[in-house]
C-alpha positions, 0 to 999 in steps of 0.5 A: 292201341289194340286194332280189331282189324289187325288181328283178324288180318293175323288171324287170316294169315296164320291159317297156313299153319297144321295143329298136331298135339301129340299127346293126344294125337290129333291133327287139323287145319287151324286157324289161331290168333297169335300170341294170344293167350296160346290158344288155338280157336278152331272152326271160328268164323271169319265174319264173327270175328270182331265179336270175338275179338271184342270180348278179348280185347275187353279180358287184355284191358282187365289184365293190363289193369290188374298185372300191368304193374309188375311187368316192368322192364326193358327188352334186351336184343336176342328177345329176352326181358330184363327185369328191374332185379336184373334177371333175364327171363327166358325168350320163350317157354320151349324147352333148351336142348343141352342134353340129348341125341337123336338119329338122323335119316342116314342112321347117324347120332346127332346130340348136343355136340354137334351144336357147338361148332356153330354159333346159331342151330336153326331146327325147322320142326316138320311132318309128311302130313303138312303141306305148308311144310313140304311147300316151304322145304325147297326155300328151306334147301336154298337158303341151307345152302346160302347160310356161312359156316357159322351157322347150320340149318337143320330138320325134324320130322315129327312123324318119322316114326309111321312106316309108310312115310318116305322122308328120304324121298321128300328130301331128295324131292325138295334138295334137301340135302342137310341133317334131318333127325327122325327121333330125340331122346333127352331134352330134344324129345322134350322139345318135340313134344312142346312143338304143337303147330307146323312148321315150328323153326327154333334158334339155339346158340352152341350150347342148345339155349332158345335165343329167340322166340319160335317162329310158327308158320310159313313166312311169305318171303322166307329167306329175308325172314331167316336171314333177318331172324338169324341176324337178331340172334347174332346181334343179341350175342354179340356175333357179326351178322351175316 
């Protein structure tokens, strides 16, 4: 059963994450009920909230009752669904990124090669302009640092581009000292432009498939969300977890 109350605490709890839809570039506070049908609902009253809320909970019932048919399966451990015909569908409806290349801030390449290495890439999608990013980059730096050979945890600035941002400082800033990209060609681009809300964090494998679901926002305790997202991901590949 559906409970009001819970989605208006989700709701309330994810008003620390930035909205930026690059397309038509835009940029705001966003205050969006997740998993809900993807949308964002801006300006919406706390107060008018089970109103709201209501009026959905009625849509998710008529949808359970016309759809709920054909939705049969069972979850498999890296957040995937296996159908009844035996096909996995994907974990989520970002893009995989097993072709392209980008430029990190030292001027370096980076592509799909330097993924493989590793058994899990952790992307953490950030702009200058977030502050729950730039909050949750120092967390980020410590737990960069913790992480085992197997696994990397890397950064993308979303807004690189604009030449008055000094990334290099709020990295240095922040202590972290890992790979940072600045742009993305191929799939990665692609990526990039799917990422409408900061901070975004995906988990690909070694070949640059999504393995997880994204995981939008800043968690309150960061590290054993990581830690426990990372383990999952290991789990569904048959990995030791960290």
């Amino acid at each position: 059963m559906i409970n009001q109350d819970d989605i208006i605490r989700s709701y309330a709890d994810n008003a620390n994450a930035i909205a930026w839809n690059p397309s038509r570039k835009e940029i705001g506070s966003v205050h969006s009920i997740p998993s809900m049908m993807g949308v964002a609902f801006e300006g919406l009253e706390v107060q008018n909230m089970k109103k709201f809320v209501s009026v959905v909970l009625a849509l998710i019932m008529v949808s359970v009752v016309l759809f709920g048919c054909t939705g049969g399966g069972t979850t498999t451990e890296n957040g995937g669904r296996t159908e009844s015909n035996g096909k996995t569908q994907r974990v989520t409806e970002l893009v995989d990124i097993n072709s392209f290349s980008a430029k990190t801030t030292g001027g370096d390449t980076f592509t799909e090669k330097d993924l493989a290495p590793y058994d899990l890439t952790v992307i953490n999608f950030w702009a200058t302009f977030c502050a729950p990013c730039l909050k949750e980059m120092p967390a980020l730096a410590m737990l960069q640092k913790k992480l085992p050979k197997n696994i990397q945890l890397i950064t993308v600035c979303l807004d690189a581009n604009k030449p008055t941002n000094d990334i290099d400082a709020i990295l240095v800033r922040s202590k972290l000292d890992g790979i940072t990209l600045v742009s993305g060609k191929g799939d990665l681009n692609k990526l990039m432009m799917q990422v409408t809300k900061m901070p975004t964090t995906v988990f690909v494998d070694s070949n640059g498939n999504m393995v997880l679901p994204e995981l939008i926002g800043s968690p309150k305790n960061l590290e054993e969300t990581y830690i426990q997202l990372i383990n999952q991901a290991l789990k569904g590949m048959g990995k030791a977890p960290i």
